[in-house]
N, C-alpha and C positions, 0 to 999 in steps of 0.2 A: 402120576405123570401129568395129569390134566393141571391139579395145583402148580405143580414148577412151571408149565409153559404160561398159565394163566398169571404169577408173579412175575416171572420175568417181564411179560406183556403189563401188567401194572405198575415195573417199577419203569419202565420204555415210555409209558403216559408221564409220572408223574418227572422224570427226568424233561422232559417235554414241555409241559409246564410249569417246570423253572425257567425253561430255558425262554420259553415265550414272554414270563413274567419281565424277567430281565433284558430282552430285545424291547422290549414296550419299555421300559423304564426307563432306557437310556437311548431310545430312539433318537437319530439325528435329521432323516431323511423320510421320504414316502417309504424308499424298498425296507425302511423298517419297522413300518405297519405289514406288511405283506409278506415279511417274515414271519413276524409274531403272527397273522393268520397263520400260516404254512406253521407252525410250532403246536398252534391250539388246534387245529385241525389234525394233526401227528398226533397230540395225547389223546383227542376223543377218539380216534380210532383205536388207539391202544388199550385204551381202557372198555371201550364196549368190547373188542375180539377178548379182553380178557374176563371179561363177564361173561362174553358167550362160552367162551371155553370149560368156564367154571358153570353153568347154569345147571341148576337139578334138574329139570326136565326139559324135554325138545320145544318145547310152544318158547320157553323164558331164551334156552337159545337161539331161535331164530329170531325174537326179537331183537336182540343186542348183534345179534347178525347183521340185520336192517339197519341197526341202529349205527351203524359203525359206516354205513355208507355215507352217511352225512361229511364224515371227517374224511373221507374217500373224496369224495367231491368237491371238499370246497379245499382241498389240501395241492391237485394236481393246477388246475389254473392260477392259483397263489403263488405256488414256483415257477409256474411262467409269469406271471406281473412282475416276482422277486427279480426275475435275470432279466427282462425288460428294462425295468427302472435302473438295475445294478452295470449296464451294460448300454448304457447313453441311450436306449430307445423308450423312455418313458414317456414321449408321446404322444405314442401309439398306445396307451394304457386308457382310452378315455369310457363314459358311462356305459358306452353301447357296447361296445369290445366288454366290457364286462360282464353287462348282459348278457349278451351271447357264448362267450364262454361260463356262466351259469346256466345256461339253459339246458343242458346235456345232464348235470348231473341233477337237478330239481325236477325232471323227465322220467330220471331214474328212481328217485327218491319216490315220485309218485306212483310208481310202476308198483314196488314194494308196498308202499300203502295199501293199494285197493288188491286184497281179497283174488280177486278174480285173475288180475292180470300180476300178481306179487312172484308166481312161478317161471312168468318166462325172463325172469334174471336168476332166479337161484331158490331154492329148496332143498329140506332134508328129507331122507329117504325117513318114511315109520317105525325102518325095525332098529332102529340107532339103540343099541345096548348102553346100561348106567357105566358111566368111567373110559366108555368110546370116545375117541378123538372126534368131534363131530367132523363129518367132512363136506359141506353144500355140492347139490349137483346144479349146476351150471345152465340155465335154458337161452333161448336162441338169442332175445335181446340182449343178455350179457357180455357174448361178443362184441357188439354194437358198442357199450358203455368201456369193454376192454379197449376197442379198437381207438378210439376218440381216445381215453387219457392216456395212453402208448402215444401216439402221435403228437400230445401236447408236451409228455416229457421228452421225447427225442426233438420236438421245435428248442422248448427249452433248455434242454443238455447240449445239443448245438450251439447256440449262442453263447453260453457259458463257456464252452470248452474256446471257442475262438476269442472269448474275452481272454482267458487265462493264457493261448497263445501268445497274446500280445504283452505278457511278461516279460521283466529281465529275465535274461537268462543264469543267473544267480539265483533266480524265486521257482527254478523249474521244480526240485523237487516240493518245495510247496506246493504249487500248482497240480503238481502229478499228485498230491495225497488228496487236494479237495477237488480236482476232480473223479478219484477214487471213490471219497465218501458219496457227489451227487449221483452215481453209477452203482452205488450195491443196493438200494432200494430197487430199484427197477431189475436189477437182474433177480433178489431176492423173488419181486411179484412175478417175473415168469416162468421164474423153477416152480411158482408153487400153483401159479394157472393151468400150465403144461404138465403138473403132477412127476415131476422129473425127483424121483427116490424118494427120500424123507422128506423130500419138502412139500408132498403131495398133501400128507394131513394138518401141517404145522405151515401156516404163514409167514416168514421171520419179516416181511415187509417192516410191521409198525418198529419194529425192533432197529433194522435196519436202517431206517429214516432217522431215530436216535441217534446212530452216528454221525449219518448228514447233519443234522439240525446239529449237534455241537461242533462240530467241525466248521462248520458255517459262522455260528456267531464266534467259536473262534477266530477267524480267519477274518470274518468282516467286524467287532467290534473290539477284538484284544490285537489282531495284527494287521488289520486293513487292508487285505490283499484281496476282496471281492470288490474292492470300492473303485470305480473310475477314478480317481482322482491321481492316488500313489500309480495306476496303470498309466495315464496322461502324463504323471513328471516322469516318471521310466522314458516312456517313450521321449519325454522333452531329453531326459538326461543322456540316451542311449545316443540322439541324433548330434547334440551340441555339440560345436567347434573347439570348446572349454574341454580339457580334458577334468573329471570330476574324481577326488578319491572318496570313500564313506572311510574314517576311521572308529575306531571303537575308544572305549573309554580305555585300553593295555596298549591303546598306539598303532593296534593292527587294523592289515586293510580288511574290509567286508565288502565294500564294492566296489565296483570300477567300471569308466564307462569305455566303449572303444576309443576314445581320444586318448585316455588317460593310457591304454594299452597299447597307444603307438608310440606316446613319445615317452614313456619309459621303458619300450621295445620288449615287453612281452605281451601275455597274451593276457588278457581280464581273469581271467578263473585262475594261471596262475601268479596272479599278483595279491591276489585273496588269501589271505594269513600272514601274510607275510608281515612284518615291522614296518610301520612307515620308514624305521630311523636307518633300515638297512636298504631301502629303497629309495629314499633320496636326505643323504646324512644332512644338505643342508636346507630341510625343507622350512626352520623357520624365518627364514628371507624372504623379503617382497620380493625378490626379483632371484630369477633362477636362471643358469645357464646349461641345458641339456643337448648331447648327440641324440637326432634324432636322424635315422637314416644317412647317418654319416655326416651330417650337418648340421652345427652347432646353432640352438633354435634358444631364443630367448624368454621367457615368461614370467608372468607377473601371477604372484601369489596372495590368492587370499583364504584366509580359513573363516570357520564359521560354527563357533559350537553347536552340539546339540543338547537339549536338556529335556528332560524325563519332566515327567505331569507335576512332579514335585520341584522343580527346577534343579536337579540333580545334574551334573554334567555327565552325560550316558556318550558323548564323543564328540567329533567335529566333522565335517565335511570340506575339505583342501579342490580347489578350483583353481586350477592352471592355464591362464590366458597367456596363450602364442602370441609375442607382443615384438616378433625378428622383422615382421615387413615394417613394421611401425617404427621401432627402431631405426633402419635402414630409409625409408622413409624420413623421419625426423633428421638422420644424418645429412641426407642427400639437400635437406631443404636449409640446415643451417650453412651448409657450405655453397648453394646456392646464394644464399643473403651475404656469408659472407663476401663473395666474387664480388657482388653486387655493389656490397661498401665498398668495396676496394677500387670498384672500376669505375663509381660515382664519384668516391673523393680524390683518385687521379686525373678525370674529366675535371672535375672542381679545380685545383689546383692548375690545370691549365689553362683556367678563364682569371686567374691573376698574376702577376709578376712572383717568381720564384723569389727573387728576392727584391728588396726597393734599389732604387739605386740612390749615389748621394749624390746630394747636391749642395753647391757651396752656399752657405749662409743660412740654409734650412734644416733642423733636423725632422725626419720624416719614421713615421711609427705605425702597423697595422695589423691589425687583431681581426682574421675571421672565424668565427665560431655559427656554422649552419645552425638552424632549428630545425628539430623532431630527431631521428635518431641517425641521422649523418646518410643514408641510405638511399635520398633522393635528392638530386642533381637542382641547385637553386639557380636564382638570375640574378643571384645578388654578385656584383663586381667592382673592383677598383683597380686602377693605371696609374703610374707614374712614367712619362716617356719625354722626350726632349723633342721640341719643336723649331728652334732654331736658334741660334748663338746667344747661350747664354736664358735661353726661355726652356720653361718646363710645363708641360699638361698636367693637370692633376684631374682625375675622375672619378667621381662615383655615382654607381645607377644601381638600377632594382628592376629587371625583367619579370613584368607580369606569369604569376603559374609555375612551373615548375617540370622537370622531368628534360626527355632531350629536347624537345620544342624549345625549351626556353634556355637550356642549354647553347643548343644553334644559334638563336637568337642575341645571344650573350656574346658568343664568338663572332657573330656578322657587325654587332655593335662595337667591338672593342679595337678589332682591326680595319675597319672603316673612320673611326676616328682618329686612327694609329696616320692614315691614308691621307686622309684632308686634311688635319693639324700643319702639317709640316712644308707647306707655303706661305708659311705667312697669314694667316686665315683670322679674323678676329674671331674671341667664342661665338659670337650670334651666330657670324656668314658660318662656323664649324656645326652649330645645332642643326642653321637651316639643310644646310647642304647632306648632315644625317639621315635629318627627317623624310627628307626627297627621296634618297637609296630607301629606306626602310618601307615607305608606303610603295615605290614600286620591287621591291623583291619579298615583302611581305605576303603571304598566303592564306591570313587567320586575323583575327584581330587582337592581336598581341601587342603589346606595348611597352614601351619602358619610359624610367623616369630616371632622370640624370643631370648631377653637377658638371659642370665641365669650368675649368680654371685657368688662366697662364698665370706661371709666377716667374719673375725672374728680376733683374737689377735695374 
């Protein structure tokens, strides 16, 4: 009995010690130094309780008794720096905090040392028979070393479990298994301190921490799901106005965020397995037309492969931007502009003669073409109008600036010379007598420049 429990407790180490080898090897961050402690500290304890288990006589067992509190010790503050650092408060990880969380179990470590005071944590009873399960009794400071690393693990399974909270909720049942694994050590260590049935002689602790520990590096180095990071874009993805789908490399969906669950009006979880191709047939379009709540909502689509360590395409990621106000928007603003030409180059066209008129002896010809993009109202003009029997005005000006300022300006100059021409006026006395109205009804310092003509026989 003692061999089976002592091999399973060394095959608990040495799995332990792969498993640290390999968090250390492939380390990416601090929490995975802190790991690899919490891994190497798991096998030394597994392996000393399983030497203690197997030890031929009582003196070699309680050494390796002793000696397993080493891995006891530096084991439970190691998963508190691990959820620390894994859980954005790394910190609060600094020399002194460390410090002090070693000081409790190097306390304890020494208590065992010496002789004298090694009994009030734990000793064997004398009459321990050969092939007895040994079973340590307990003295008063061991409460004290119990009470302290219970406290560190419920600080640290606390913050772990509120990490894992903050999962999508597609990752729950992962979450619910690795928070399963960091909970069966600890319950493991108080069946077997509180002597609750069979677990009174047998520790399955080291054993049980082998779950955790691989459950761990799987989760944080093969699926990522203890790492802040994939928690942060969850949360970025779960919040965004984009609805997001994850497809698989078969075309199916695997995630979805609640954008994506409103505006193809079901719910995230059952949008999950589904075929992208039966959920939106014509998803490989930029641009998308969906009922969402009764009302047709426009969006622009973009995909995004994903590709595996080998560059393998393992699937894509589809991103749905609601692009209906913008749309509606853009509409509202090109039919704004175009009002705008319309009502500039009807304005325009009534600062010149709709058509010339004739005149005998002259043929007369005019070409206006604005610059820039016809939209804004110029000061450029020309007149032909009859001044007196047989005389014709001919005009043309250029009103400083642009817009209705100069528009008005346009119209005060064109019918003011319309006004004074037509007595007889030579061009000069017609300039002058412009110039006069314009400097007293002027308000700006606007200007124009202009031919003024008579032609006639």
């Amino acid at each position: 009995m003692l061999w089976v429990a002592a091999a399973v407790t060394v095959a608990a180490g040495v799995v332990f010690a792969v498993l640290a080898a390999d968090v250390w090897w492939q380390r990416r961050n601090p929490a995975g130094l802190s790991l690899a402690v919490m891994l190497v500290a798991g096998a030394w304890w597994g392996f000393a309780y399983a030497l203690e288990l197997a030890g031929s006589d009582l003196a070699l067992r309680e050494a390796w008794g002793d000696a397993k509190y080493v891995g006891i010790g530096a084991l439970v503050p190691a998963w508190l720096v691990f959820v620390l650092q894994y859980t954005g408060r790394a910190h609060l990880v600094t020399r002194r905090r460390l410090a002090m969380l070693s000081l409790e179990p190097l306390l304890s470590i020494l208590v065992l040392a010496v002789p004298a005071t090694h009994d009030l944590i734990r000793s064997y009873p004398a009459n321990v028979s050969e092939g007895e399960v040994p079973v340590a009794r307990t003295g008063p400071l061991f409460w004290g070393h119990f009470a302290y690393s219970n406290l560190l693990v419920l600080v640290a399974t606390g913050l772990f479990v509120a990490a894992m909270a903050r999962l999508a909720r597609v990752y729950v049942r992962l979450a619910t298994v690795l928070l399963a694994a960091a909970l069966l050590p600890w319950a493991a260590n108080l069946l077997h301190n509180f002597e609750v049935g069979p677990f009174t002689k047998l520790d399955l602790t080291p054993s049980a921490f082998t779950v955790t520990g691989g459950v761990l590096v799987w989760g944080l180095y093969r699926q990522r799901l203890v790492n802040l990071q994939p928690i942060a874009r969850s949360l970025i993805v779960e919040t965004m106005a984009d609805a997001v789908l994850v497809v698989d490399a078969y075309g199916r969906v695997v995630d979805a965020n609640p954008a994506a669950a409103v505006a193809l009006g079901r719910s995230a979880a059952d949008l999950v397995g589904h075929p992208l191709e039966d959920l939106l047939p014509d998803h490989h379009r930029t641009e998308l037309a969906l009922t969402v709540a009764g009302e047709v909502r426009y969006f622009d689509s973009r995909r995004q492969p994903l590709k595996d360590r080998r560059g393998r395409t393992a699937g894509e990621v589809l991103v749905l931007r609601d692009v209906t106000d913008a749309k509606t928007a853009d509409a509202r603003l090109r039919h704004v502009l175009a009002e705008r030409s319309r009502v500039a180059d009807a304005l325009q066209q009534s600062l010149v003669p709709a058509a010339l008129p004739e005149v005998k002896g002259l043929t007369l010809a005019a070409r206006y073409a604005p610059a820039g993009d016809g939209r804004e109202i110029g000061g450029d003009f020309y007149d032909v109008f009859p001044v007196e029997q047989g005389r014709w005005a001919v005009v043309l000006g250029d009103v400083s600036g642009k817009g209705a300022e100069a528009a008005a300006m346009t119209a005060l100059i064109r019918y003011t010379l319309r006004a004074l021409a037509v007595d007889g006026r030579s061009p000069e006395a017609v300039l002058r007598a412009l110039n006069d109205v314009l400097l007293r009804e002027s308000v700006d310092e606007r200007y124009a420049t202009l031919a003024y003509a008579q032609a006639g026989p």
